[in-house]
C-alpha positions as CSV (number, residue, x, y, z in Angstrom):
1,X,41.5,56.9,80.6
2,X,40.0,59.9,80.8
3,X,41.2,62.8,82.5
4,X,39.4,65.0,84.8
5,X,39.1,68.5,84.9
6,X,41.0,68.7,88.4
7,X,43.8,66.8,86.5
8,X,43.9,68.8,83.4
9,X,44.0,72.0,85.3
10,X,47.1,70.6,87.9
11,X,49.4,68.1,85.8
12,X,49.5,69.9,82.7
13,X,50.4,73.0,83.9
14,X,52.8,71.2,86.4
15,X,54.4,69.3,83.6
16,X,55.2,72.5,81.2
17,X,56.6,74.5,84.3
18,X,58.4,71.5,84.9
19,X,60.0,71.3,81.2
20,X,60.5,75.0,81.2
21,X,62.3,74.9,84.4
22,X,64.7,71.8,83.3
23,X,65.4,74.2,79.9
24,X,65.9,77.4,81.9
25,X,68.3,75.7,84.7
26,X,70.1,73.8,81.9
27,X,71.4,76.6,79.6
28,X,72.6,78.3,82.6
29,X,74.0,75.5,85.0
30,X,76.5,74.5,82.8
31,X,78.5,78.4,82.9
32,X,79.5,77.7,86.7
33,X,81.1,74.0,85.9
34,X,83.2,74.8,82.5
35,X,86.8,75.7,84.3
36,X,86.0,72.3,86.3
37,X,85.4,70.2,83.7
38,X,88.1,71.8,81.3
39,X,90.0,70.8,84.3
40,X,88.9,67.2,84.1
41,X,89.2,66.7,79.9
42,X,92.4,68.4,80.1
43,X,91.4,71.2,78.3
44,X,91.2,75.2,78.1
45,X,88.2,76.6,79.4
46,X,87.8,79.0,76.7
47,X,87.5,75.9,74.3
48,X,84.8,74.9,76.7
49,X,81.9,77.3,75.5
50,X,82.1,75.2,72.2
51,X,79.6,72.9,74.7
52,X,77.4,75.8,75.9
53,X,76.9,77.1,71.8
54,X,76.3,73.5,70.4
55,X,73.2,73.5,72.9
56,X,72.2,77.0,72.0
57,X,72.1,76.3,68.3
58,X,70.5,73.1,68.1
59,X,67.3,74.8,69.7
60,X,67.6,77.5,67.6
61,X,67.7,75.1,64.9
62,X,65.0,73.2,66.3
63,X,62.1,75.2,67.7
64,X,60.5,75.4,64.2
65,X,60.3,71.9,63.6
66,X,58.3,71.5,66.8
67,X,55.1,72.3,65.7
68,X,54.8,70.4,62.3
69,X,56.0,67.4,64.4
70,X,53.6,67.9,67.1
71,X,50.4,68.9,64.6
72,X,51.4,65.9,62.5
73,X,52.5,62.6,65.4
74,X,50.4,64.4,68.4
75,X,51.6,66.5,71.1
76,X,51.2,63.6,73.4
77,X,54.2,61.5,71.3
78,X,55.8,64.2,70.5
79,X,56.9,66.0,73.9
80,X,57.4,62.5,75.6
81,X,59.7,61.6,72.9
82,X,61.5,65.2,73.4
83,X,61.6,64.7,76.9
84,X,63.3,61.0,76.6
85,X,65.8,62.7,74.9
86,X,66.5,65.0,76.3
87,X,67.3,62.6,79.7
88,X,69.2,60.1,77.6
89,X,71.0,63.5,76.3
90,X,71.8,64.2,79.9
91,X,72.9,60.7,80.8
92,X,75.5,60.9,77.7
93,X,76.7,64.5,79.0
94,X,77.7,63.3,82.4
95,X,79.3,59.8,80.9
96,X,81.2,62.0,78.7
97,X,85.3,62.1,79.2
98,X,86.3,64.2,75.8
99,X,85.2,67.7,74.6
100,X,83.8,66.2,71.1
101,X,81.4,63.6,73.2
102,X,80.4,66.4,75.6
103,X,79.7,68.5,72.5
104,X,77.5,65.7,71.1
105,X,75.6,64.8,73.7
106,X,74.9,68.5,74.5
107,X,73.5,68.5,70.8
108,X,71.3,65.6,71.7
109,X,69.9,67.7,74.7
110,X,69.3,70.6,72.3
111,X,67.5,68.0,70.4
112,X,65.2,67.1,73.1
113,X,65.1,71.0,74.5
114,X,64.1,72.4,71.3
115,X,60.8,70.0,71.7
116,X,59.7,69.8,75.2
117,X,58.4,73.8,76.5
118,X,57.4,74.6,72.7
119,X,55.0,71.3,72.1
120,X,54.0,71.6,76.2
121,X,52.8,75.3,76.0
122,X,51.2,74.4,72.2
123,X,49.5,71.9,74.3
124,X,48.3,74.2,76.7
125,X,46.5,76.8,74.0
126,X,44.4,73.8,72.9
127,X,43.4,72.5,76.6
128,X,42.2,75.1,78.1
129,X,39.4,77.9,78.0
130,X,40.3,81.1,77.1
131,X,39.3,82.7,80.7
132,X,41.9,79.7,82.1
133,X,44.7,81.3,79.9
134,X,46.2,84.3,82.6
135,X,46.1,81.7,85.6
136,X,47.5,79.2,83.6
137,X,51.0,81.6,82.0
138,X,51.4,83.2,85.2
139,X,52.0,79.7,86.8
140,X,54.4,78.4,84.2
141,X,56.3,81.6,83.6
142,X,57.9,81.6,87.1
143,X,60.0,78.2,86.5
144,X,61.5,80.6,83.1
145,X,62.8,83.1,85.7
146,X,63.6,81.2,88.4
147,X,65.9,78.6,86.0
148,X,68.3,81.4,85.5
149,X,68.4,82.5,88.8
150,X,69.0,79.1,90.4
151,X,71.2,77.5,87.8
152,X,74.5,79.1,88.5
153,X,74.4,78.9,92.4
154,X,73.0,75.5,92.2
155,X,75.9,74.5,89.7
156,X,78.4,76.2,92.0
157,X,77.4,74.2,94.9
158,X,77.3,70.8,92.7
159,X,80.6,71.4,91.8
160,X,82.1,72.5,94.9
161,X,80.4,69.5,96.7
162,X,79.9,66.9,94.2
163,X,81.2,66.8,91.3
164,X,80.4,68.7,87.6
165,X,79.2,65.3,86.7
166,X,75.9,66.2,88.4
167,X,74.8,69.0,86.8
168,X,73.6,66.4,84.0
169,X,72.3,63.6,86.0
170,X,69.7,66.3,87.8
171,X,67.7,66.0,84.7
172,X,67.6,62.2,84.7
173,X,64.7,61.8,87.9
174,X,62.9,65.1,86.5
175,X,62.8,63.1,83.3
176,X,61.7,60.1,84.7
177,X,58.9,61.6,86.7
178,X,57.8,63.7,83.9
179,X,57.3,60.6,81.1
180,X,55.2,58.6,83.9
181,X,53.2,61.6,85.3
182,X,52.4,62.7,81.4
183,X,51.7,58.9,80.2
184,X,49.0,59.8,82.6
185,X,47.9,63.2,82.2
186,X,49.3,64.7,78.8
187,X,46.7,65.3,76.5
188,X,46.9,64.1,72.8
189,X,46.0,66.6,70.5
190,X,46.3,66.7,66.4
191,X,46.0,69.3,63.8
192,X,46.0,68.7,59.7
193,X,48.9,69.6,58.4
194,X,50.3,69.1,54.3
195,X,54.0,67.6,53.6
196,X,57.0,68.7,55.6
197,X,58.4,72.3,53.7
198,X,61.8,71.0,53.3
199,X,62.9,74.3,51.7
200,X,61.3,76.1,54.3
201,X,62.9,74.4,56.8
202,X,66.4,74.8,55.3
203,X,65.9,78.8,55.0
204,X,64.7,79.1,58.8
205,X,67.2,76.6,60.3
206,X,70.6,78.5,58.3
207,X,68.7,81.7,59.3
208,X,68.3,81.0,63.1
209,X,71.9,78.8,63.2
210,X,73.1,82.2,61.9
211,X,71.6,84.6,63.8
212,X,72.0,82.0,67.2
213,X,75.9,81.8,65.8
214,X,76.2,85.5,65.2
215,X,74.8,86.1,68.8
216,X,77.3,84.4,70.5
217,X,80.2,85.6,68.7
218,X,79.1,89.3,69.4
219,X,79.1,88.1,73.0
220,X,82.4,88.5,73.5
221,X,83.3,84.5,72.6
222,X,85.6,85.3,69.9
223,X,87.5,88.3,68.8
224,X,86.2,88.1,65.4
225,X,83.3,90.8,65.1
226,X,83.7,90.9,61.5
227,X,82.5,86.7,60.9
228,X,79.6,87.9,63.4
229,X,78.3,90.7,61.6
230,X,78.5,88.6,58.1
231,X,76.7,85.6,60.0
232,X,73.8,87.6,61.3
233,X,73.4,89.3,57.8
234,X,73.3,85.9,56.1
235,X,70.9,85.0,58.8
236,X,68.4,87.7,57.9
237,X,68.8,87.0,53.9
238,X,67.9,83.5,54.7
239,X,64.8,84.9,56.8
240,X,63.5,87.1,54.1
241,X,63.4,84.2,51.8
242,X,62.0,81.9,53.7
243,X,59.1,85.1,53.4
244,X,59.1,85.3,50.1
245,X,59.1,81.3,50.3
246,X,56.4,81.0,52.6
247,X,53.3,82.9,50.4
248,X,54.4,81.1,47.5
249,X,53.8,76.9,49.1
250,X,50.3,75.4,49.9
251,X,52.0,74.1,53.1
252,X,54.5,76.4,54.6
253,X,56.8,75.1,57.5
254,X,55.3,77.7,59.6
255,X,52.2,79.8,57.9
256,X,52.4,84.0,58.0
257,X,48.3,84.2,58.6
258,X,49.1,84.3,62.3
259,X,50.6,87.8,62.2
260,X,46.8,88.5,60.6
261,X,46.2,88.3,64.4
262,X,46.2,92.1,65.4
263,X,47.1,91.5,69.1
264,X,50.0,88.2,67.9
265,X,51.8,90.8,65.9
266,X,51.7,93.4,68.6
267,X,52.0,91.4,71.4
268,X,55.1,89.3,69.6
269,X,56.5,92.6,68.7
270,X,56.7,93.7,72.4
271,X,58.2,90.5,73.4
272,X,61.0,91.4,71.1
273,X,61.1,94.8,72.4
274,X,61.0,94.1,76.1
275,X,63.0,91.1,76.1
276,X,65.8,93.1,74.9
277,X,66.7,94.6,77.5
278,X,65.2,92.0,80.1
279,X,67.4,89.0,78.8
280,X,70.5,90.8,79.9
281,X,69.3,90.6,83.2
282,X,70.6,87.1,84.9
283,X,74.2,87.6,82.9
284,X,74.1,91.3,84.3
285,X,72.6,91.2,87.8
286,X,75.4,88.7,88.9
287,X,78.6,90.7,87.7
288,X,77.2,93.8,89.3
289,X,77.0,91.9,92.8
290,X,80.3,90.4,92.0
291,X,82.5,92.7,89.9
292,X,80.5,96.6,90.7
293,X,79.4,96.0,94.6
294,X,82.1,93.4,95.4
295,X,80.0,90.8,97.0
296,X,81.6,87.3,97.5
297,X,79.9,84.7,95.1
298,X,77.8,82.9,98.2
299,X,76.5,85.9,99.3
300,X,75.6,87.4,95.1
301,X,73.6,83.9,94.8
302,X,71.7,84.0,98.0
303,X,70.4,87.5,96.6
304,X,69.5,86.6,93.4
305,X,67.2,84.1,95.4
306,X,65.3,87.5,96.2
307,X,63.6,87.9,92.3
308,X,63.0,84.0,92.7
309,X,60.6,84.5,95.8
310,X,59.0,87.6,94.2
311,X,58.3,85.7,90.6
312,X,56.7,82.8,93.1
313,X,54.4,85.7,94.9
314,X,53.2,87.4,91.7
315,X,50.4,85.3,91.1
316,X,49.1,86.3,93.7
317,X,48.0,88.9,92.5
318,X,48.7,89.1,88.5
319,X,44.9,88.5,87.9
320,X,43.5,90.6,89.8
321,X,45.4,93.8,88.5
322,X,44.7,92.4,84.7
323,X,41.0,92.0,85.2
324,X,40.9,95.4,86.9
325,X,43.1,97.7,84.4
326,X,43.3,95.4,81.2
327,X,46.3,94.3,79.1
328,X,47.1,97.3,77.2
329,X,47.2,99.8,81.0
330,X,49.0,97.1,82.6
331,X,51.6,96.4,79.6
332,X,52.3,99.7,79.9
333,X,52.7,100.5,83.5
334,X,55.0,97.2,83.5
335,X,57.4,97.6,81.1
336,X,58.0,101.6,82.2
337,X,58.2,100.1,85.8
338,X,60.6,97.3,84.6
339,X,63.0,100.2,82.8
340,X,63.1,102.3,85.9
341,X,64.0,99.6,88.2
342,X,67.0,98.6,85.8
343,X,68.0,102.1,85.6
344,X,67.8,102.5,89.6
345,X,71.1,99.7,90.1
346,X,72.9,103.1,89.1
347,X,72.1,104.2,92.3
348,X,73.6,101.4,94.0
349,X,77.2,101.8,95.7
350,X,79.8,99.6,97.6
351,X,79.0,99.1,101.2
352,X,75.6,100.2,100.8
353,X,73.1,98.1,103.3
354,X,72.1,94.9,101.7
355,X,68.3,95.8,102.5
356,X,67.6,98.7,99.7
357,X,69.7,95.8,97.3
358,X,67.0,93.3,98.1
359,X,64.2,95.3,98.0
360,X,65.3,96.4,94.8
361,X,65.5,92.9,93.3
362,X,62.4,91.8,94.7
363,X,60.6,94.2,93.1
364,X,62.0,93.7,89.7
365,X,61.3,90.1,90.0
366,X,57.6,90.7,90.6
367,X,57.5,93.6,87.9
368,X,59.4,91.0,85.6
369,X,57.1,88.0,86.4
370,X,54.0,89.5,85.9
371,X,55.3,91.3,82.5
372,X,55.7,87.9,80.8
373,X,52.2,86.8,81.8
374,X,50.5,89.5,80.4
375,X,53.4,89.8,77.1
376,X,52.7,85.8,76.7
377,X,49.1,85.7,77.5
378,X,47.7,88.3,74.8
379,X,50.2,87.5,72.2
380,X,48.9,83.7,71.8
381,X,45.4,83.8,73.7
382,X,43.7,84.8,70.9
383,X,45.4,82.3,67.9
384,X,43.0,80.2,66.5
385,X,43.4,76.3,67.3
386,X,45.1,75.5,63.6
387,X,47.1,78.5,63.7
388,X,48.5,77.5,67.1
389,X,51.5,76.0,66.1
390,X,52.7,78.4,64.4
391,X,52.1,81.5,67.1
392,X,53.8,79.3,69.6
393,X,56.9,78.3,67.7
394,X,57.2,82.3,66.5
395,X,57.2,83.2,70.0
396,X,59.7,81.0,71.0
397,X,62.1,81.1,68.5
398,X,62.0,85.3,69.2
399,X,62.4,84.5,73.0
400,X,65.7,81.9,72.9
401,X,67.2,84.6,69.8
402,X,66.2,87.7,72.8
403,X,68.1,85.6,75.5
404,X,71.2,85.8,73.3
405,X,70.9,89.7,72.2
406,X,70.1,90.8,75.5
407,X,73.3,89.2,76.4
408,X,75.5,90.1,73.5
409,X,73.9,94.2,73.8
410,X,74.6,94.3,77.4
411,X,78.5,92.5,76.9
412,X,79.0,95.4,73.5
413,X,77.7,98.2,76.4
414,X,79.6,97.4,78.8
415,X,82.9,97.4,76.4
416,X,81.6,100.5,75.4
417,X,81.2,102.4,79.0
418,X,84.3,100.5,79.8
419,X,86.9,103.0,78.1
420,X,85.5,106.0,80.1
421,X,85.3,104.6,83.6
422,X,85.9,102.0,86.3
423,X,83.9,98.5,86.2
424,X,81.2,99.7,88.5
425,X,80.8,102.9,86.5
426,X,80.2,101.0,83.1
427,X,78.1,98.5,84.6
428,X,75.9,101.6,86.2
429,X,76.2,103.1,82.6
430,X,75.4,99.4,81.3
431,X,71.7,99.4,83.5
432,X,70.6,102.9,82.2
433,X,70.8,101.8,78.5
434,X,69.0,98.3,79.4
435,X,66.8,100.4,81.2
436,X,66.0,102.6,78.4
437,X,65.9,99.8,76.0
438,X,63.2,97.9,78.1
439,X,60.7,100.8,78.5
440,X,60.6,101.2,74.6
441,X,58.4,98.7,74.4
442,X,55.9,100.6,75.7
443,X,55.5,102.5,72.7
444,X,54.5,99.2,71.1
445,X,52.2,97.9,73.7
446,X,50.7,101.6,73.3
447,X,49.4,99.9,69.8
448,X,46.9,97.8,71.7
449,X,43.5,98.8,72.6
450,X,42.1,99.0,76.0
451,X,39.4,96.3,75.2
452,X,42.1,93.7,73.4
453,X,42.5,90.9,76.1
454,X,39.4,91.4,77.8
455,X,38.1,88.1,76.8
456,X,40.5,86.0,78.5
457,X,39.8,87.3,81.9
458,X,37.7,85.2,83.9
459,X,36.2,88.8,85.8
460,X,35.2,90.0,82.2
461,X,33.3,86.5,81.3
462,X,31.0,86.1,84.2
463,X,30.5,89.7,83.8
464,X,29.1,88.8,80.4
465,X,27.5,85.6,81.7
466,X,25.8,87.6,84.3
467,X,24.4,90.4,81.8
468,X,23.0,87.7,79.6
469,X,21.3,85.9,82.6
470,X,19.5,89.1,83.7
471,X,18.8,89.5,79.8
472,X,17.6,86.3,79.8
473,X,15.2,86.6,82.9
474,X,13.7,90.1,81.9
């Protein structure tokens, strides 16, 4: 059946915010059940995060296989395969009574994880029209902040009045709804691709297992720094030859012309950058309620529902300041903005009123919203169609790897600040660096040009549809 434009332009979307949201909410909802289910399995909640890194690595592992699956079956087969899955993955998490079958069935999820927001968003670069591609990010780039956000305090209250088991089965009805809604409206789109780069896939994979592994041993889940620094070494010797790898195949896993692509490289760059110091954030923003300010958990989660709101207002208005001040003026204001807001929680003290607190983090939440529309928007909106693949798998394998160094920078800082001061002093010490680290990004967004962007903004297309009217007509 053909699908109309009203559909295209509502279900897809819906669908890939919907995916994002189920990834987002399910590497964080888990953190707030592990004591319980230890509990349950009779084991220690330290060997618990065993189920939390087996997830973590798997999409790491993953992510680069998306695209060559999804250019070579369809994207159609291919993300309601991942998102079957990823349910049946769920399904076998919450039936699980042993570590080693949670740990499995965990690695099945990854499985399913790894595929669902990569192949959805590749599907969205071919569906749309380049002036749909701001309205379209902003929408499905609020489910990625609000996932974090939610996860924990929506874990803590399944736990408290449930049980842990239902952290899992939450996925199953979003599954459901999202295989019958995208039989319906998920487009099917191919691309030519050569034979699968074995090799290649070999040197990404050990490079991003050991980068993913080294991450989370940096982040304070071991005491063995040494095994982490060796890992993420190996990881970037594997990396490099996977380079030297690549320009040598007809038919690389994923192909290096892309970062031809002026405004990729620099836009993927400052994703890097930026994401730093902003994937810190929902490990960060919680302890300091908690641990610094001393809020009681029910009252740190019903503020952390203050970014949430924010991310959901920003479109309102993320268009509108784009099309008005371009990508490389508002890049730049963002991420500057961003920094100084981290930096300001170094301000905050015990007993202060809870208003200048939730002003605060609704205002980062809007800043942060709108700088992943714009960071997302100009690093893939101007990839050719065959390249797509490839952008889009870059992009996310740098985001999940960001996720995990923000975490494990922020956790080395505050051990750091730790020696020299009370908690609430190393986590205000802990915000100025993060802050710091976020607005240096904006010397790589200072690399664009104030016309790069300008063509995926509706205002600047019927500004050239208009001029060639009246050019027309005279």
């Amino acid at each position: 059946m053909a699908l109309t434009r009203r559909e295209l332009l509502t279900g897809l979307p819906m669908i890939t915010a919907s995916a994002l949201f189920m990834q987002m909410l399910d590497s964080t909802i888990l953190n707030t059940a592990l004591p319980t289910i230890a509990e349950d399995m009779h084991r220690s909640p330290f060997s618990m995060q065993l189920a939390v890194i087996s997830y973590s690595l798997t999409v790491a592992l993953l992510i680069p296989l998306s695209g060559w699956l999804a250019d070579r079956f369809g994207t159609r087969r291919t993300f309601l395969g991942a998102v079957a899955v990823f349910s049946l993955g769920s399904l076998f998490c919450a039936l699980s009574t042993t570590l080693p079958q949670l740990v499995a069935s965990r690695v099945a999820q990854g499985i399913g994880g790894a595929m669902m927001v990569p192949v959805s968003r590749l599907t969205l670069m071919q569906a749309y029209q380049r002036e749909d591609f701001v309205r379209v990010f902003t929408f499905i780039t609020i489910p990625g902040q609000v996932g974090p956000i939610l996860g924990p305090l929506l874990g803590g209250w399944l736990v408290t009045y449930a049980s842990w088991h239902w952290i899992f089965l939450i996925n199953i009805p979003f599954g459901l709804l999202g295989i019958l809604y995208g039989l319906r409206v998920f487009p099917d789109f191919r691309q030519q691709r050569g034979p699968f780069d074995f090799a290649g896939f070999l040197l990404i994979g050990m490079g991003l297992f050991g980068m993913t592994a080294g991450l989370e041993l940096t982040g304070g889940k071991t005491a063995s720094p040494g095994l982490a620094v060796l890992l993420i070494a190996l990881a970037f010797l594997c990396l490099t030859a996977y380079i030297v790898h690549a320009r040598k195949v007809p038919f690389p896993l994923i192909r290096l012309g892309v970062f031809k692509i002026r405004t990729f490289s620099v836009g993927l760059a400052g994703n890097v950058v930026a994401r730093l110091g902003i994937g810190s954030i929902p490990f960060l923003v919680p302890l300091f309620l908690q641990v610094g300010l001393g809020y009681p958990p029910d009252i740190a989660g019903m503020l952390m529902l203050a970014p949430a709101v924010a991310s959901l207002m920003t479109k309102t208005f993320v268009l509108r300041v784009l099309s008005r001040f371009g990508f490389r003026r508002t890049l730049l204001f963002l991420t500057l903005s961003i920094g100084c807001v981290f930096a300001a929680a170094s301000l905050q003290q015990p007993g202060w009123s809870l208003l200048p607190i939730i002003v605060q983090l609704f205002i980062q939440g809007m800043l942060m919203s709108a700088q992943f529309t714009a960071m997302n928007t100009i690093t893939l909106g101007n990839i050719p169609p065959q390249m797509a693949s490839d952008g889009n798998s870059l992009l996310s394998v740098s985001q999940n790897l960001c996720l995990s160094f923000g975490v494990a920078i922020s956790t080395a800082s505050l051990r750091l600040f730790s020696g020299s001061g009370t908690p609430l002093q190393a986590l205000h010490s802990t915000f100025i660096a993060v802050g710091a680290m976020t607005a240096a990004a904006a010397f790589v967004f200072m690399l664009l040009r104030p016309e790069d962007g300008n063509r995926l903004l509706p205002s600047s297309l019927e500004e050239k549809a208009r001029a060639d009217k009246k050019e027309r007509n005279s």
